[in-house]
Phi, psi and omega in degrees: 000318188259011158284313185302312176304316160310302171328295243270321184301336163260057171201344177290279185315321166306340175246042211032049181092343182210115146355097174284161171274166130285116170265141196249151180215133178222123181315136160236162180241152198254162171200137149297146131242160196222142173245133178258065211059066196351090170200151205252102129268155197263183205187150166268141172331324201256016178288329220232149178254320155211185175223143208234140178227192179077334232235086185329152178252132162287107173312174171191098182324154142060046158215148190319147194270026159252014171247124193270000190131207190226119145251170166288083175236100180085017176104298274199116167294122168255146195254131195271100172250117197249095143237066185266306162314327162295333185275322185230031190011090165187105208308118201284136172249126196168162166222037200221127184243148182260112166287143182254113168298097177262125158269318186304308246211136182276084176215167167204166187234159203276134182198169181298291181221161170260151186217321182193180173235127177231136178260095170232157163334138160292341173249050179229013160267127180249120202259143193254125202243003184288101183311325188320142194325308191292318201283352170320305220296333178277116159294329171130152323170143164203121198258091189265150181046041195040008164280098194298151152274163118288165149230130201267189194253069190286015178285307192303330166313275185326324167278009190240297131352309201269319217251328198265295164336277206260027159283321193318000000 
């Protein structure tokens, strides 16, 4: 009996004194969801740097027609990107802009609403594993409140933008 309790007592101490739980720590990711021409898509939280509205777009001749322009924020041109025209070619009517965290690049992107910030498991992204061209732009899908998202993929944004730039 009293070898177990020595045991139990070096094994208190070997863990500073108190007993650990197992504890599961499950990753969680912040996602915008943002509304787009009513349609509901996610973003990660930490993509986006603020959010802006009011502030007229500068046209900018002899570029692909999903970039709507330029705004001013701050001394500093932002590049306007609508993709309610890459998805449903068709020009989004708004003023309310995602400054995007960029280190290369000045962009934003043109959208309706911001409607909420959600926290879920990282394994509650359901990843689209499907090569197809349209499935780029989506990283895959998440359902807060049983409603599926996309979430998009602005890197393929950004390659599309890279790629039309400089056919120009």
């Amino acid at each position: 009996m009293q070898n177990q309790d020595l045991l139990k007592k070096i094994e208190e101490t070997h863990d500073g004194g108190r007993k650990q739980d197992n504890v599961v720590v499950i990753p969680l990711l912040k996602y915008m969801i943002i509304n787009i021409h009513d349609h509901k898509y996610a973003l990660h939280a930490d993509d986006v740097r603020e959010i802006i509205g009011g502030i007229p777009t500068f046209y900018v001749p002899f570029t692909p027609p999903y970039i709507r322009g330029f705004i001013n924020r701050h001394g500093e041109p932002y590049t306007v990107i609508d993709l309610t025209v890459i998805f449903e070619r068709e020009n989004l009517d708004s003023n309310t802009y995602l400054i995007l965290k960029r280190d290369d690049d000045h962009l934003s992107l043109l959208i309706s609403d911001v409607l909420e910030i959600v926290k879920i498991p990282e394994s509650d992204l359901h990843k689209i594993t499907s090569k197809a061209q349209d499935d780029d732009y989506f990283l895959g899908s998440i359902s807060p409140q049983e409603e599926e998202i996309f979430v998009l993929n602005l890197e393929s944004v950004l390659k599309k933008l890279e790629a039309d730039l400089g056919a120009v």
